[in-house]
C-alpha positions as YAML, in Angstrom:
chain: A
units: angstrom
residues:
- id: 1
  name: UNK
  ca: [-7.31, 0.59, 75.09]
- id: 2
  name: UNK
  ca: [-10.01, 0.21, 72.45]
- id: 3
  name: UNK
  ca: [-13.41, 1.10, 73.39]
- id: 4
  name: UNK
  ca: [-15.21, -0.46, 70.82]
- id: 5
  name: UNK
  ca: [-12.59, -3.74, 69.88]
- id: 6
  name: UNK
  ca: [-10.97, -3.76, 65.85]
- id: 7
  name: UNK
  ca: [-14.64, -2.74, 64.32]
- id: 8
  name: UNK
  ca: [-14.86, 0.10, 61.06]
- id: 9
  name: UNK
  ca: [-17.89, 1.24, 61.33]
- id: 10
  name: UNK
  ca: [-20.21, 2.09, 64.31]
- id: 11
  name: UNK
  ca: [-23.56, 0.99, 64.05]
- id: 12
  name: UNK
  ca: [-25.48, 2.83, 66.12]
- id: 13
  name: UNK
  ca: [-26.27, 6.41, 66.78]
- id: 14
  name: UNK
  ca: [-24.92, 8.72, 69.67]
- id: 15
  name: UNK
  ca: [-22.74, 5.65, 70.49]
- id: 16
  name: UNK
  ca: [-20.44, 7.64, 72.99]
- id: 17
  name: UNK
  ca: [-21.90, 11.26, 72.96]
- id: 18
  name: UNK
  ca: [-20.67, 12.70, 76.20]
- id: 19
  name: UNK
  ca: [-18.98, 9.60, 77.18]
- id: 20
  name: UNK
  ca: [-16.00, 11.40, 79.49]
- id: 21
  name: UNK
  ca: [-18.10, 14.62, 79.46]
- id: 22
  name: UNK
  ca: [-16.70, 17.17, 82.38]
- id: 23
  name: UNK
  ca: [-14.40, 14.35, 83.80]
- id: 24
  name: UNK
  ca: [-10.55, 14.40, 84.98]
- id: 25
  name: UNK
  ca: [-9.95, 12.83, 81.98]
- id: 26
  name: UNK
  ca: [-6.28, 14.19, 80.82]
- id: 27
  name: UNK
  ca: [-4.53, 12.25, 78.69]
- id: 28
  name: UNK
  ca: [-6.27, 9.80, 75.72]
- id: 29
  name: UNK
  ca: [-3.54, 9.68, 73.26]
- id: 30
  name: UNK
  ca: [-3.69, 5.38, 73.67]
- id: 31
  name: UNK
  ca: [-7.49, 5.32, 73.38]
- id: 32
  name: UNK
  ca: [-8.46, 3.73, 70.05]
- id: 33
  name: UNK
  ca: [-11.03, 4.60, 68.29]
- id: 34
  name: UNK
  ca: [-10.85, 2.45, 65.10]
- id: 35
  name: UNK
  ca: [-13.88, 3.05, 63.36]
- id: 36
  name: UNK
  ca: [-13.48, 4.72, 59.68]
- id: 37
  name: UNK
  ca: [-17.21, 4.75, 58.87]
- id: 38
  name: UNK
  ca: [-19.45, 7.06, 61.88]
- id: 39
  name: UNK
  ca: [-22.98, 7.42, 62.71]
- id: 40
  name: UNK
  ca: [-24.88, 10.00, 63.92]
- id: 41
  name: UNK
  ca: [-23.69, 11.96, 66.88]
- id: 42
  name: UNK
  ca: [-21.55, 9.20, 67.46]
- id: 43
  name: UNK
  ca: [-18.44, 10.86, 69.14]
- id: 44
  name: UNK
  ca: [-20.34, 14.15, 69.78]
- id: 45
  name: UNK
  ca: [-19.36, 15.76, 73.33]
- id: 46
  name: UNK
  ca: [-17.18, 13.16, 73.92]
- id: 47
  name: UNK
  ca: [-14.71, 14.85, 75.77]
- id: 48
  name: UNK
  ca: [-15.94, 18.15, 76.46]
- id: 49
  name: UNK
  ca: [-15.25, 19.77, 79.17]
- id: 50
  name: UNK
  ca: [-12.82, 17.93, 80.54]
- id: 51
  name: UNK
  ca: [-8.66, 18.73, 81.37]
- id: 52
  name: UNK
  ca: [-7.47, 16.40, 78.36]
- id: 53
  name: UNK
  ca: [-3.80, 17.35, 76.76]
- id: 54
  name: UNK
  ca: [-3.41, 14.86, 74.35]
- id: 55
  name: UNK
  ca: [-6.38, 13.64, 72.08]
- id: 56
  name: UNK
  ca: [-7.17, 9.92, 70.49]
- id: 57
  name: UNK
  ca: [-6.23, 9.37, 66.55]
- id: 58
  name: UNK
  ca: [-9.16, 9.97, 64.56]
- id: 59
  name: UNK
  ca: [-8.47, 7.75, 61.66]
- id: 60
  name: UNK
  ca: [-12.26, 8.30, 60.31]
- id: 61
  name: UNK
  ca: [-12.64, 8.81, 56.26]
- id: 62
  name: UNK
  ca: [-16.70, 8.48, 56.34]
- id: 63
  name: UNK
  ca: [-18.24, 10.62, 58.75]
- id: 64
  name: UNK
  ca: [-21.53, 11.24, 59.52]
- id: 65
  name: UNK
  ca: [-24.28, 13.85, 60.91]
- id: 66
  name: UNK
  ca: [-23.06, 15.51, 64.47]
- id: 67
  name: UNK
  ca: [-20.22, 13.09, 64.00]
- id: 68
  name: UNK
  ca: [-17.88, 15.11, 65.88]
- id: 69
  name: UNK
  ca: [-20.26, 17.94, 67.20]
- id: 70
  name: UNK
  ca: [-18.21, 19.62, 69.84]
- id: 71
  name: UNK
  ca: [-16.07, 16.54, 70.47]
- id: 72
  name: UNK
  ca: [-13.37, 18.48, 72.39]
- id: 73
  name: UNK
  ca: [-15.04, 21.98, 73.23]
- id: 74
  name: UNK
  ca: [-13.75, 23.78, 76.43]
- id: 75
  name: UNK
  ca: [-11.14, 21.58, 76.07]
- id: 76
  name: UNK
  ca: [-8.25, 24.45, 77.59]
- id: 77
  name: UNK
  ca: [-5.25, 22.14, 77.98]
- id: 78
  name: UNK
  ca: [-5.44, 20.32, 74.59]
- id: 79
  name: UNK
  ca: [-2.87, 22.16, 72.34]
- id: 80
  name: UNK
  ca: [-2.59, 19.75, 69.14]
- id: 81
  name: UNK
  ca: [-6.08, 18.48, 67.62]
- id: 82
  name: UNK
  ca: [-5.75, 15.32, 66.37]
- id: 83
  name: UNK
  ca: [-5.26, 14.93, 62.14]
- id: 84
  name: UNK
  ca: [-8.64, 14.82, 60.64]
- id: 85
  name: UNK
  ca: [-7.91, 12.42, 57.64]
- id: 86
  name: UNK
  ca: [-11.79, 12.80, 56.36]
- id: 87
  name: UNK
  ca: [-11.16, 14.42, 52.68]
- id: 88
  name: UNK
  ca: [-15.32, 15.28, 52.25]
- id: 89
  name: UNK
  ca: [-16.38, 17.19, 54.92]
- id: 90
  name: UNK
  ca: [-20.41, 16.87, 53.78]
- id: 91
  name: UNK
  ca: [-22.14, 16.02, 56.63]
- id: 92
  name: UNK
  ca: [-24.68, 18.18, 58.37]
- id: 93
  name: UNK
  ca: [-22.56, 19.55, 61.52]
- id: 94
  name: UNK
  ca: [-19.90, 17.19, 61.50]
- id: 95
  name: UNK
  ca: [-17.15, 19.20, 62.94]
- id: 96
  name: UNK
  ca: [-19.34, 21.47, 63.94]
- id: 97
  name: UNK
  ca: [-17.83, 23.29, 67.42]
- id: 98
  name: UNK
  ca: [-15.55, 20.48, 67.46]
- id: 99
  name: UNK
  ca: [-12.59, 22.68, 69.22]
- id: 100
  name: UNK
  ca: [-14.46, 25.55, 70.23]
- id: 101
  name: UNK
  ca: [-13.07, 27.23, 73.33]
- id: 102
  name: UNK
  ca: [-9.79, 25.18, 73.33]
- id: 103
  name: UNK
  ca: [-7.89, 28.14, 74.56]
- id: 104
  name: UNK
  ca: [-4.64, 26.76, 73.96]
- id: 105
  name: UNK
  ca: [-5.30, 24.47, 70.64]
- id: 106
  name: UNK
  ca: [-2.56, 26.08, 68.36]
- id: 107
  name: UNK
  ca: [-1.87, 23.16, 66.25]
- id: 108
  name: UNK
  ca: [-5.06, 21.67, 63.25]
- id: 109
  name: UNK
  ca: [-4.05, 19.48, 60.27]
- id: 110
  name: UNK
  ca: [-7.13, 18.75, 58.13]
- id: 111
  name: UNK
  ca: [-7.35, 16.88, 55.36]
- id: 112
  name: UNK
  ca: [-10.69, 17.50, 53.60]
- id: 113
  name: UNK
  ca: [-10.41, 18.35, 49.77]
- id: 114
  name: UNK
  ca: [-14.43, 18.86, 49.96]
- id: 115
  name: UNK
  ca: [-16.38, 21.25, 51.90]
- id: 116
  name: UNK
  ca: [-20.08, 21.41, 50.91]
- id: 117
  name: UNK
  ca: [-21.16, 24.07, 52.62]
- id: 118
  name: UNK
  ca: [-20.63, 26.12, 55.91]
- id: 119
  name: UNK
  ca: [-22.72, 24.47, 58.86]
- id: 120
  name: UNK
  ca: [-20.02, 21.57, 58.56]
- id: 121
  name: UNK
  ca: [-17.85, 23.54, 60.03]
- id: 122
  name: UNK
  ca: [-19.41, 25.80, 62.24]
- id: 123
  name: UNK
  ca: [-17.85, 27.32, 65.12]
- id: 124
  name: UNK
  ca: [-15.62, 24.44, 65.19]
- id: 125
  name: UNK
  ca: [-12.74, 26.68, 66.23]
- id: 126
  name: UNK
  ca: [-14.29, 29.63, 67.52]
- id: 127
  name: UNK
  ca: [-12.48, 30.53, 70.95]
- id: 128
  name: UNK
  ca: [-8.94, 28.53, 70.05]
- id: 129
  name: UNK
  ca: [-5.80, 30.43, 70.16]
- id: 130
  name: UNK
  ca: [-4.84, 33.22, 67.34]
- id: 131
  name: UNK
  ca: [-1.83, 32.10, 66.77]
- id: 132
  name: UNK
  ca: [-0.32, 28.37, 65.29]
- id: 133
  name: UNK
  ca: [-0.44, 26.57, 62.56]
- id: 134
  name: UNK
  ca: [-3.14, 25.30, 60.23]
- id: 135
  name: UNK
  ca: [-2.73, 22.83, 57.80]
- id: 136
  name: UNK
  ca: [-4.23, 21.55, 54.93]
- id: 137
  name: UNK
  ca: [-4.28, 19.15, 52.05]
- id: 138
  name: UNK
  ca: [-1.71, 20.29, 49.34]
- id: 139
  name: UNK
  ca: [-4.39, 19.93, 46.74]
- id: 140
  name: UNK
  ca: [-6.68, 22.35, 48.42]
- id: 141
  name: UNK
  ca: [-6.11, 25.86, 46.72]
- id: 142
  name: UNK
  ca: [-8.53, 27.85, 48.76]
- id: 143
  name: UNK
  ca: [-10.07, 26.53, 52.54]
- id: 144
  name: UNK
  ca: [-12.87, 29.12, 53.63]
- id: 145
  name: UNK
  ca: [-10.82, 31.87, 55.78]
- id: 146
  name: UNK
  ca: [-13.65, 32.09, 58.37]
- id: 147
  name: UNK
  ca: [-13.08, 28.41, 59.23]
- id: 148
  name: UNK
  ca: [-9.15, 29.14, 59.78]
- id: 149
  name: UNK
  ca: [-8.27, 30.86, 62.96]
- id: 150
  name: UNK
  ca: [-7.27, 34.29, 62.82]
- id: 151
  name: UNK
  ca: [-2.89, 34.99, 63.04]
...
């Protein structure tokens, strides 16, 4: 299911901020969400709150302001975040609390080569579990250790 048809890019702002927001939504692993280029806010909230286990693909290069703000936060069941193919991570708050308080998330692969500075990342996993596995892009030689869970 495609909630937005074979598009790229989104074209407006805060297209589907809290879209499934505290719903019984569990499972959106066959939602498509093809859009490589995002707006503002577009996805932000999306899901939080709710008892999802298994996330959409996130095939997004060129993201955008509150992008992804809190996306999936309080999301306890989800254990494996989707990849996050993005390789600059630039925007104002783009993952910003994007996991936070997914108890159980033990399991981030993200791609970005480029982090410009720290609010693009804040709290995004603050609250996930201390132990799993993190991974990065092979070319990265350093990722900021406060943006990497702890264990």
């Amino acid at each position: 299911m495609s909630l937005v048809g074979s598009v790229s890019m989104l074209t407006s702002t805060y297209t589907f901020r809290r879209l499934f927001q505290e719903t019984n939504v569990m499972n959106a692993a066959g939602l498509i969400l093809p859009a490589t280029a995002l707006t503002k806010g577009c996805y932000s909230g999306m899901f939080s709150k709710t008892t999802i286990n298994a996330a959409p693909e996130l095939p997004a290069t060129e993201l955008a302001e509150e992008c992804y703000f809190y996306m999936f936060e309080y999301c306890s069941n989800l254990k494996t975040a989707p990849e996050l193919p993005a390789s600059a991570i630039s925007e104002t708050m783009c993952y910003a609390g994007m996991f936070s308080y997914c108890s159980s998330l033990n399991y981030i692969k993200c791609l970005g080569t480029y982090i410009r500075n720290s609010d693009c990342l804040g709290v995004w996993i603050s609250g996930v579990s201390l132990t799993g596995i993190f991974v990065k892009d092979q070319s990265m030689t350093t990722w900021p250790s406060n943006f990497i869970p702890s264990g």
